[in-house]
Steps between C-alpha positions, in 0.01 A plus 500: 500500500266778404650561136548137462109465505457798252709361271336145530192646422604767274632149308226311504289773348692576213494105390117482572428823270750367231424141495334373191163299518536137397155268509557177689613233336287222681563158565758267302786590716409867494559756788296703659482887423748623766516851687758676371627652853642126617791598233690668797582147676752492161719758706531234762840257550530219316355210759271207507205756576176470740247549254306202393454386099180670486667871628733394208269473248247782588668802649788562240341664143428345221625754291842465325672833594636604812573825648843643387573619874470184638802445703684233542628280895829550634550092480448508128739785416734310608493209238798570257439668208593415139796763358367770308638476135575823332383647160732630214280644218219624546443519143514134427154379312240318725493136373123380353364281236479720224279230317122513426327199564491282168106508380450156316211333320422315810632516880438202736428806788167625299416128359547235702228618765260486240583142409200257506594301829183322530345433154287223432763361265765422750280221616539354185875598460541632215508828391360448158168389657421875634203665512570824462749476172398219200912381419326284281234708274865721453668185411269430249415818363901486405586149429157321358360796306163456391570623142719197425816671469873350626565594844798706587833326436651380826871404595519267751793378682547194702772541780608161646605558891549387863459665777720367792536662822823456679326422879166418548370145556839399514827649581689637203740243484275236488281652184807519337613145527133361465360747181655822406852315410316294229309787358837682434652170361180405284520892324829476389389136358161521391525850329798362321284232416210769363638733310167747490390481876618738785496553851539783752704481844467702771737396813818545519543358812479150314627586231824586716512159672444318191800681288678397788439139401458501175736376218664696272329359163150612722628873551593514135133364374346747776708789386416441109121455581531888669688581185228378303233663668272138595617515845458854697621586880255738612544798781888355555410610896589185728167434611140591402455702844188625679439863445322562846687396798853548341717785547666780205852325610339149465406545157782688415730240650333229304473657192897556481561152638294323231557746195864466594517123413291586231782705293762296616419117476281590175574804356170662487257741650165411512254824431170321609363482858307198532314518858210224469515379865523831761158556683422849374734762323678794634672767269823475686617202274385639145744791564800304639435233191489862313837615619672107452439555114149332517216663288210288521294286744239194553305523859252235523335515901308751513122571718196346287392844513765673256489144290170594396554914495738457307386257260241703451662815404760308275811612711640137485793695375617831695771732547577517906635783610618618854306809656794689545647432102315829336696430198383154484879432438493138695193392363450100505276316199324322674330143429221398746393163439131512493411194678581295890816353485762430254394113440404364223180459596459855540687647240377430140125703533216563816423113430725305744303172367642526177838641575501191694481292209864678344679345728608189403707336811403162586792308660414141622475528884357829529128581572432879473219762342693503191586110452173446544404731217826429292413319135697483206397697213543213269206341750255830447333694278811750410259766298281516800761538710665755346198727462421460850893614566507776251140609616697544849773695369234742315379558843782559655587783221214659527607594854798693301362647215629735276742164523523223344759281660468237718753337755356140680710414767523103488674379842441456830687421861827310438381423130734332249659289725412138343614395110145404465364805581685712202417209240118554615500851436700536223380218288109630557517870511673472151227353348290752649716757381543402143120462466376824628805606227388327251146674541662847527169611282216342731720542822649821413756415776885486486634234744867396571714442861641776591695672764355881737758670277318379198180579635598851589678620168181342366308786716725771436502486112154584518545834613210517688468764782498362862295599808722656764459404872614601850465315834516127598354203545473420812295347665488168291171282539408218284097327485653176260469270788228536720268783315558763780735745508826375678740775641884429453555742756652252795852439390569872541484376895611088473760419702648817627788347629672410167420836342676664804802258483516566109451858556835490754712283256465749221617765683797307661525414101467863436769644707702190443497582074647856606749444723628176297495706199723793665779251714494206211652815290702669760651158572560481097754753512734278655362163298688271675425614839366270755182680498434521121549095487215459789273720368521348162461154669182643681381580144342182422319464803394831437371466184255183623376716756382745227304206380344395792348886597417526142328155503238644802382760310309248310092512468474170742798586704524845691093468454504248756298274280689131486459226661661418842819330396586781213459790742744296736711468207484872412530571846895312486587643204449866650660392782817415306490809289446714858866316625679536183376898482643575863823310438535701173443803740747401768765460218415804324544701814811291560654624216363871525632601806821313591592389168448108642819529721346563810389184664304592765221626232529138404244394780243760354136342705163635470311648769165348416564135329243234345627157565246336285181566272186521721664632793486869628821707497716431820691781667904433591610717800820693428740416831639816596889370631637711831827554313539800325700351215161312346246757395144423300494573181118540306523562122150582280528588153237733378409359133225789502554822271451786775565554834327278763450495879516111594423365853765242574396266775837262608467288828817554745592307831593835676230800531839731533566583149512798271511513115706698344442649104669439210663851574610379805196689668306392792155337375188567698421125628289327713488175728148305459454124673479238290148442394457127346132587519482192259573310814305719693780581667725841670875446604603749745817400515834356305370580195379845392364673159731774372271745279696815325368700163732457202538801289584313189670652170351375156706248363715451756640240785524642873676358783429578848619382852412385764734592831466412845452766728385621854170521635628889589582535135288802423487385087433128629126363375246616639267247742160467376173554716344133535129449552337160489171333570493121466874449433692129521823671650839362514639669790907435544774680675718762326790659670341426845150668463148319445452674165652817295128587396263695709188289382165679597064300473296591278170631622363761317252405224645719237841554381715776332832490356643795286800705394550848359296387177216287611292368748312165483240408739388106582256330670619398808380130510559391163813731425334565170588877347198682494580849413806738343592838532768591248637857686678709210205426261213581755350160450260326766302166356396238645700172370320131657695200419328212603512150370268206432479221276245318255351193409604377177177402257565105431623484139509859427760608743862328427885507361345762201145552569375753791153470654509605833156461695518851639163428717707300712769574749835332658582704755884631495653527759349107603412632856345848490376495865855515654721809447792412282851497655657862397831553498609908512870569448528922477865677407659754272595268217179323480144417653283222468201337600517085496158389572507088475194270528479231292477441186649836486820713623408845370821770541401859404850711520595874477833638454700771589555673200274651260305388173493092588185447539339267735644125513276201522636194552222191417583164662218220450525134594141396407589126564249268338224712575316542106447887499536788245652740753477835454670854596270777478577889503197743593532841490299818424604620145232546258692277241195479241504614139273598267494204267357382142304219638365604860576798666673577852687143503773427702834557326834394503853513340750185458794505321591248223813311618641768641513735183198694464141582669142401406188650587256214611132607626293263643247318298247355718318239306832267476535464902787469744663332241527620189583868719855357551775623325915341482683769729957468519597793583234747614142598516287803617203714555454824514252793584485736249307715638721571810793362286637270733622143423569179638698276390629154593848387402555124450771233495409239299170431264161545654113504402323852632202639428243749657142433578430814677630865444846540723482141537832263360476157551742227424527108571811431680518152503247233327452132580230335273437148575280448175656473133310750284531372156745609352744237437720476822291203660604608826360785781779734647620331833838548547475873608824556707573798830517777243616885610349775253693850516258851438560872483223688580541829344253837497580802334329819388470564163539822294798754506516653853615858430427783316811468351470154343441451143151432395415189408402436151149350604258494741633301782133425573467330212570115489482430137746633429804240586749757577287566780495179633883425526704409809689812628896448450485403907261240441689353218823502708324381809357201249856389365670525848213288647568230215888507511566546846894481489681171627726584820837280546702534849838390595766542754830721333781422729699747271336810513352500169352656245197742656334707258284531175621352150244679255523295148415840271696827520146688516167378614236453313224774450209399760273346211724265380450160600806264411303152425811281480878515397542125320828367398449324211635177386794369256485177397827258465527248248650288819208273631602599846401810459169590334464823616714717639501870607598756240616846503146618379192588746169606455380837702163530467332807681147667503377812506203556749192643484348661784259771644786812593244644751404367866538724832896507462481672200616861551700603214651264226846554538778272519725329809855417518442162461326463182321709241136472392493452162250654276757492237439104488891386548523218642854566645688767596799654234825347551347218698783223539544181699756544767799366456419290159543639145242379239567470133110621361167530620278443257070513452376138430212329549346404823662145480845653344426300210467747212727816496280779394747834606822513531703800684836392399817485765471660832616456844151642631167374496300702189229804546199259457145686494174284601186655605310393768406140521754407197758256583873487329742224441865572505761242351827636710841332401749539795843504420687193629868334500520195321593158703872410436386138504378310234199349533368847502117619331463545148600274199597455131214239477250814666282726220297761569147580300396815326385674857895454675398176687699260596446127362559194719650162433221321361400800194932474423457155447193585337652756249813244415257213365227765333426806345308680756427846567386669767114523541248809629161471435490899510766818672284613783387874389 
């Protein structure tokens, strides 16, 4: 007893002499400054505690390191603990990004705080009114010299377009049908009809339903106005997508989908991103466009603030380049259109009342701005007019100078649609055209229609060096409308529920590509097995549901920002994809492990199903049979690169099981009751949650089993220890007892739950986590989640638009003054705290294994309560910078759709609102100082920003009663029950060893971006978070297959991120059967980039798994897919479009270097047996263009009545 004391105090005084000072943070969700000696309760058991909140908060240290003798409870040694992998070379190179940061002419990081948010002009609207910069005296020093000599000789080039979005007022369908279906029909007529106008189109998802329907003489005109150069497809990618809330695979996905159809319905490959619509800019699609063959891009929406910075500095025209490129090798020209929005009205010069006047549409029965304006030149003064139009385009070149060309965008919404409406502008901008001509000497302006590709050879052949830039463009805010500045920064939250369901389809989509890519050509070896014939059948349903995914990456569709009856529509057409994906699945796996003979596989059902759009996933209980002869079957396939520990949660009618491995070993498991906590409800009894940790292989499908066993079964699952306060139970007999759970009350006001990593600490009445202490890397901070909700400002706060009034507050939970109902459930496999009160059910989970994080499970039903509800993170990192603008500002780092980081530091003259920034994947903050970082994983797209240093804040569901503006006519109101998925995640930065190789910079220093990178943990927590793998049960009454099916002969090295496996399409000259699966697929993989030093770091040596690759290879030598041959694997483009290396025959996939962040595109060729019938693929009729493509019906036909040649506007470089 006597030494026991000593020690105690022995203890106590070594942390109180070592122990750091830290000032007190204050108020704001702030803790007090805590005595260091409380840190001895840690040693305690893992219970429910008797200290209150307040001994919580105070008595535990603020400071972020703990004492390494700090021992550990005898309950929490005994969680299982993960297998220790072993080492082979400990010379192997320590992976890093070798790249400096790119320094360009201008970076949005050291710019865009300095932007003038609240000038006097913005009241006024434009930009060329300012203050503080004369556009005009420059204009006219330049253009109307006082000397009386010519201006500068313009080029000016009038590009005729429509922009039509497939979903947004109305359903796509119904756009179609009503206006995009006539545009289509009225180019191929009226520029057959005009022989020197021209017109750009953009989506290819009408473009694909209209060569659907079109006649043949109609594809032949189309096809000869591309060959002539008047009609241009732009960016080929299948929609014009949002660059904020979508994901890499979502725009990769898209991209091949639309670029696809591109090369093989027309032959060509568009090299110019046009991206007019998006709200804001990310630098995730100028490099994908870069690696499809594209080279240069228009971005119109971007904040009033860089409009005028960078009309000011003349960088209308810029090089973009990604941080990370040091070479500057994927550099993007860059057009920014200088003014709002890509109408008409807003295109020709800074003087929307005359641009006004250029457009000509007046068509009886409508009454808009520009009928109302619209007069024949033959009715006007035509010299006056076209001085006040050339005097426009003056000004708008004088925003580009050194150059002299000029593109004015004439088009609008779902233009061209009406006969009328081409005769207008064609019969008066001609005359315009031919008299600014004919005054070439007085005018000193060239003028002719024109297409982007004219505009930007135009550019080029002037030679002139370009301004380089780094960064984005996000946030977008406009000042056109209502002269104040309005913040685009609420779709990044709108209607949560459809980005989460979209999120889920594409990875069902995901894994669904892969595995039909592998069985559809393991089936082909036998061509006319059963098998191959239903997978080829499933093709074409296949192939629409590629369509549909790609179709919600739109700018109005996975934004949230339609109307009512188009997100329903969306919402079906997801749903449909999500079915077709796990029936691709089911007959993948089918054919993968029994070859499609066995037919108990047949009856392959989901664990977790969603009957219908809107609803929450329902759990089906597995019946576990008395026989012996009927076992349970669970198969996951890991589509994931590396190794992964999974928690698989199945619901069983028998709490007597055991699972056994897919090496026939017993699995640790464990028996939880069934919590529908949606319901509010906890069965005891009949029905029980099964809950084991999957140790899954990259690449690879597992089968386990389920088998009936004993309650005196020693390897039977474990019971779980019950605790509840407030619980709706369902009480029912089992086996002749009450209940096979112990089930204790909740009393104590705070509550602990750990395992041999971590311990996390909530407050006892809300069930709210309020602090951490991460073990191994000696971290203690104080984490507060707490929740609340704002008003929304009327007008300003909608669909697009965020204006939270953060003065007031909706209290969340409703009901604050009762406790909320808890729900404890305590085991080896898994904890978790369920804390339910409504609107909320908040589940914060730990598992038994190491390096998962902590697992926050979201579920809101807000009802038709209007509220901006928040979910708020508090803790005590110093997360300020020093900054260009104001120092010591909060700062944060969100990644950009999943592919790389930015830096973004609180600027605090733009508000709550224009501090939010699009989060998919990931976002954190970190200390440097103490160099310790937080970071929240995500599932699906999200709005966060940070107010406060160590504060994160996101809006986790939004219901906006008010339209704000911006086109939709409608508030948000049909929010549905939505569940949001987290990882919390906090590491220690910096190499923990002597041993450990230096890092190249200071880690304290977070301008550098190599500093500010996810760790390789983080990234691999982030992609198992957002393609959580699908699990399938079924009873095998034959004693089948149980074990692992790995698709490669070697894994992947740990950095290597397989994006998809796509089986592309042949197409039959038969009309019942447009497209059909070939032998071809697309593997496209990335190479990561991430920080190689957080507290695991030791030594950089290699497993025997997987290799860290510093030598950039993307696969391992002699890599080969099991059990299939392939033909070639050659580099292409992104899309597979354009070959641009080719490595000849092999049998293996080639050595393929990519540094980090670089992504690769692999055409493989497997090698297949033809079908012995006839009506097989391929056909005499069939010809294939310059790049190996093959040509469908309609180009055969095509090619038999006229000379035609294949077209490219330019080989990707």
């Amino acid at each position: 007893m006597l030494t026991s004391l000593v020690f105690v105090l022995l203890f106590a005084f070594t942390i109180c002499t070592t122990a750091k000072p830290q000032q007190n943070r204050g108020h704001n969700g702030s803790f007090p400054n805590p005595s260091p000696a409380h840190v001895l309760s840690l040693a305690r058991p893992v219970n429910h505690g008797s200290s209150s909140l307040e001994d919580i908060s105070t008595n535990f240290s603020p400071e972020f390191f703990l004492p390494k003798n700090l021992t550990r409870s005898q309950s929490q040694q005994q969680q299982f603990p993960v297998p220790v992998q072993t080492t082979d070379s400990p010379n192997a190179t320590c992976p890093r990004v070798e790249s400096e940061q790119y320094k360009p002419d201008f970076d949005s990081l050291e710019i865009f705080p300095r932007l003038g948010f609240h000038d006097s002009w913005t009241r006024q609207k434009w930009f060329w009114n300012a203050e503080d910069f004369n556009f005009e005296k420059r204009f006219k020093s330049e253009f109307q010299r006082q000397d009386g000599s010519p201006p500068p000789h313009l080029k000016v080039f009038v590009v005729p377009h429509s922009h039509d979005d497939p979903g947004w007022l109305k359903p796509m369908e119904s756009y179609f049908n009503t206006n995009t279906r006539h545009t289509l029909d009225l180019i191929v007529e009226k520029l057959t009809l005009y022989p020197n106008m021209t017109f750009v189109w953009n989506e290819i998802t009408f473009l694909s339903m209209w060569w659907d329907r079109a006649r043949t003489n109609q594809k032949i005109k189309f096809l000869n106005l591309i060959k002539e150069g008047r009609l241009e497809i732009l960016t080929g990618a299948f929609v014009m997508p949002d660059e904020a809330t979508t994901s890499l695979y979502t725009l990769v996905d898209e991209i091949i989908t639309g670029r696809q159809w591109v090369s093989n319905f027309l032959g060509v490959t568009p090299n110019i991103s046009w991206a007019i619509d998006p709200f804001g800019h990310g630098p995730t699609m100028p490099y994908l466009m870069k690696l499809a063959g594209v080279d240069k891009l228009v971005v119109q929406r971007t904040h009033f603030g860089w409009k005028k910075y960078l009309g000011a500095k003349r960088y209308g025209n810029f090089n973009w380049v990604p941080r990370w490129d040091t070479n500057a090798d994927y550099k993007m020209l860059t057009h920014h259109a200088p003014y709002d929005i890509y109408t008409t009205k807003h295109t020709c010069g800074p003087n929307p009342l005359v641009c006004l006047r250029l457009d000509f549409r007046s068509v009886i029965g409508e009454y808009s701005e520009y009928s109302r304006h619209a007069r024949p030149v033959r009715d006007i003064d035509l010299d006056e007019l076209a001085a006040d139009m050339v005097g426009q385009f003056q000004r708008t070149a004088s925003l580009f100078s050194p150059s002299r060309v000029v593109m004015f965008e004439l088009g609008e919404d779902f233009r061209f649609g009406i006969s009328e409406e081409w005769d207008q502008q064609y019969e008066n901008h001609v005359p315009l055209m031919n008299h600014i001509n004919a005054n070439r000497d007085r005018f000193g302006v060239d003028i002719r229609f024109g297409t982007v590709s004219d505009y930007f050879n135009a550019v080029e052949l002037e030679n002139h060096k370009l301004a380089t830039f780094s960064g984005d463009f996000f946030p977008y805010s406009d000042v056109y409308l209502f002269g104040r500045p309005a913040y685009w920064t609420g779709y990044f939250g709108t209607r949560p529920y459809w980005k989460k369901f979209y999120q889920e389809t594409l990875s069902l989509m995901r894994d669904a590509e892969i595995l039909y890519t592998y069985a559809g050509n393991l089936a082909a070896r036998d061509p006319d097995h059963v098998m191959s014939v239903v997978l080829r059948r499933e093709y074409r349903n296949f192939v629409e549901a590629r369509k549909m995914t790609a179709l919600f990456a739109t700018h109005d569709g996975v934004t949230g920002t339609s109307r009512r009856v188009t997100m329903e529509d969306f919402g079906q057409k997801l749903m449909e994809a999500r079915k077709t994906a796990l029936q691709i699945q089911r007959q993948s796996i089918r054919t993968i492990f029994y070859n499609g003979l066995n037919a108990t596989i047949s009856s392959l059902g989901l664990d977790t199903q969603t009957l219908s759009f809107g609803e929450l996933p329902t759990r089906v209980p597995r019946v576990i049979y008395e026989s012996d002869t009927i076992t349970k079957k669970i198969l996951v396939f890991n589509s994931l690169s590396f190794n992964r520990t999974e928690l698989i949660r199945v619901l069983v009618t028998s709490p007597t099981v055991k699972v056994v491995g897919t090496r026939n070993e017993n699995i640790h498991s464990q028996i939880n009751p069934y919590a529908d906590l949606d319901q509010e409800e906890i069965v005891f009894g009949k029905v029980f949650e099964l809950s084991f940790l999957a140790e899954l292989e990259p690449m690879t499908l597992h089968s386990f089993e389920i088998r009936r066993t004993t309650y005196d079964d020693p390897l039977a699952a474990k019971t779980a220890k019950v605790s509840c306060r407030g619980c709706k139970t369902l009480d029912t007999q089992y086996e002749g007892t009450f209940s096979h759970f112990e089930v204790e009350n909740i009393t104590s006001p705070t509550i602990i739950l750990g395992n041999k990593e971590q311990e996390l600490y909530f407050n006892g009445t809300t069930g709210f986590l309020r602090r951490v202490i991460k073990l191994q890397e000696e971290i203690s901070i104080p984490v507060k989640v707490q929740f609340g909700a704002y008003r929304s400002v009327y007008r300003d706060s909608g669909a697009y638009l965020l204006k939270p009034d953060v003065e007031s507050h909706i209290q969340i939970p409703f009901d604050d003054q009762v406790p909320a109902k808890l729900l404890i459930v305590e085991g080896p496999v898994t904890s978790y705290l369920a804390s339910y009160d409504s609107p909320l059910v908040v589940t914060t989970r730990l598992l038994g294994s190491r390096g998962q994080g902590i697992q926050v499970e979201n579920q809101i039903d807000l009802g038709n309560v209007p509220a901006e509800v928040y979910m708020r993170i508090d803790t005590w990192l110093n997360s300020t910078t020093l900054s260009v603008h104001k120092q010591n500002q909060p700062t944060i780092f969100t990644d950009q759709n999943g592919y790389t980081m930015e830096k973004r530091v609180k600027v605090p003259w733009i508000g709550y609102e224009g501090n939010v920034y699009p989060v998919t994947s990931m976002v954190y903050m970190q200390d440097t100082e103490n160099l310790v970082r937080f970071s929240v994983m995500v599932d699906r797209a999200h709005g966060f920003n940070s107010m406060n240093p160590g504060r994160l804040e996101a809006l986790i569901e939004r219901r906006t009663i008010y339209d704000d503006g911006k086109g939709m006519a409608e508030g948000v109101t049909d929010n549905r029950k939505t569940i949001s998925n987290y990882i919390f995640h906090i590491e220690r930065l910096g190499p923990s060893s002597d041993s450990s190789p230096e890092p190249r910079t200071d880690p304290k220093d977070n301008s550098d971006y190599r500093n500010n990178l996810p760790t390789l943990q983080a990234q691999k927590l982030s992609l198992g978070l957002n393609h959580v793998p699908t699990t399938f049960g079924y009873d095998d009454t034959l004693g089948g297959f149980l074990g692992r099916y790995s698709l490669l002969t070697k894994p992947l090295p740990e950095d290597s991120h397989v994006l998809t496996l796509r089986t592309l399409s042949n197409f039959s000259i038969l009309p019942d059967e447009t497209e059909m699966p070939s032998e071809k697929a697309l593997l496209v993989t990335q190479k990561l980039g991430y920080l190689p030093f957080d507290a695991n770091t030791t030594s950089c040596t290699r497993n025997n798994y997987s290799v860290f690759s510093n030598a950039r290879d993307l696969f391992e030598q002699g890599t080969k897919f099991v059990n299939l041959d392939i033909d070639s694997a050659d580099i292409t483009d992104l899309a597979g479009v354009v070959g641009v290396q080719y490595s000849g025959k092999r049998s293996f996939l080639p050595i393929v270097e990519r540094k980090p962040f670089e992504i690769a595109t692999l055409l493989v060729t497997f090698r297949q047996k033809k079908a012995t019938n006839s009506n097989k693929r391929g056909s005499s009729h069939a010809y294939h263009h310059q790049y190996g493509r093959e040509i469908p019906q309609t180009l055969s036909l095509i090619q038999e009545t006229t000379t035609l040649e294949s077209v490219s506007y330019e080989k990707a470089r």
